[in-house]
C-alpha positions in Angstrom: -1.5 2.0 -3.1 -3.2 3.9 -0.1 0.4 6.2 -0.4 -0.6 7.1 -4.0 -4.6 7.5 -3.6 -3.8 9.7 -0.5 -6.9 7.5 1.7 -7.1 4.4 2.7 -8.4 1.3 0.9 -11.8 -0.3 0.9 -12.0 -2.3 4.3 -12.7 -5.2 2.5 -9.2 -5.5 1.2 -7.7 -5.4 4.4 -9.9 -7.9 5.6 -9.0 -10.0 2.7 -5.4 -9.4 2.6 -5.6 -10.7 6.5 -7.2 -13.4 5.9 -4.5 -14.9 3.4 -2.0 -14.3 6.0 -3.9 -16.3 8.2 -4.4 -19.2 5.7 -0.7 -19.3 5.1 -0.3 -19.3 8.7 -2.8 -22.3 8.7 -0.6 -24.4 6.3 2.7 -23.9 7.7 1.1 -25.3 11.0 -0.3 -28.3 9.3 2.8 -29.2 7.3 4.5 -28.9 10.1 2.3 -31.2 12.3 2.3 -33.6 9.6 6.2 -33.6 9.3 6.5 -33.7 13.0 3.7 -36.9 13.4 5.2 -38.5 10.1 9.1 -38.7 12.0 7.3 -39.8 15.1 5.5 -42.2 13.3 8.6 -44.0 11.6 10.0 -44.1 15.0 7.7 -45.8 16.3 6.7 -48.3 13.4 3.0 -47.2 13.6 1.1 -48.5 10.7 0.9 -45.7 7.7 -3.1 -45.5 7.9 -2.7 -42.9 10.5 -1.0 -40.6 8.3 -3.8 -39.9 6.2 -5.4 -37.4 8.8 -2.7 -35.3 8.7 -2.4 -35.3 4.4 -6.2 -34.7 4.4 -5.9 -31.9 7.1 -2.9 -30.2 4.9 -4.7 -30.5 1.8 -8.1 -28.5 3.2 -5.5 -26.0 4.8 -4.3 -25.5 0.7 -7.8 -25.8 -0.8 -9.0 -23.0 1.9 -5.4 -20.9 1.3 -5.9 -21.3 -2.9 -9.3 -19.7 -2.0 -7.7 -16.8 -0.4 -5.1 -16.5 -2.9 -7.8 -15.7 -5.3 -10.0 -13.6 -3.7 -6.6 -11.3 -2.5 -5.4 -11.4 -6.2 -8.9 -9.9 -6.7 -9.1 -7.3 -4.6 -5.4 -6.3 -5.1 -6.3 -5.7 -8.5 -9.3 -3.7 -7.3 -7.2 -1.6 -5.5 -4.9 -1.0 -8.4 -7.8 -0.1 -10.2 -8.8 2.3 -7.8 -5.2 3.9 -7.4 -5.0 4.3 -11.4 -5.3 7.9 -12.6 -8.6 7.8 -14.8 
C-alpha cells in the first residue's frame, strides 16, 4: 500500500501490525510450553490440576492476539482506504 500511495503509512499501523506479530509470537510460545509441560506431565504421572495454568495462560495469549487481530484488520482497512484513488 505505501508502494501505490508513494509515502509511507500512518505510524500507527506499523505499530499495530507489530504488535500482532508479537501476539502470535506470544501464542506459539504458550502452546508450546503447554505441549512441552503436558508430555512431561504424563511422564511423570503428576496429577492433571497442574495443567490448568498453562490452558489459562494460552487462552489470555488468544484473547490478547483476537484483540490484535481486530485492531490490524482495522487499520489495514484504513490504509486501504487511504491508498484508494478518491
Amino acid at each position: 500500500m505505501e508502494r501505490l500511495r508513494s509515502s509511507p503509512l500512518h505510524a500507527n499501523i506499523s505499530t499495530a501490525l507489530d504488535k500482532h506479530l508479537e501476539v502470535i509470537h506470544v501464542v506459539q510460545s504458550r502452546r508450546k510450553d503447554e505441549i512441552v509441560n503436558a508430555s512431561n506431565r504424563q511422564r511423570q504421572g503428576a496429577p492433571r490440576c497442574q495443567d490448568d495454568r498453562d490452558v489459562f495462560a494460552l487462552a489470555l495469549a488468544i484473547r490478547e492476539m483476537s484483540a490484535a487481530t481486530r485492531k490490524a484488520r482495522t487499520t489495514l482497512w484504513c490504509a486501504l482506504q487511504m491508498t484508494l484513488p478518491k
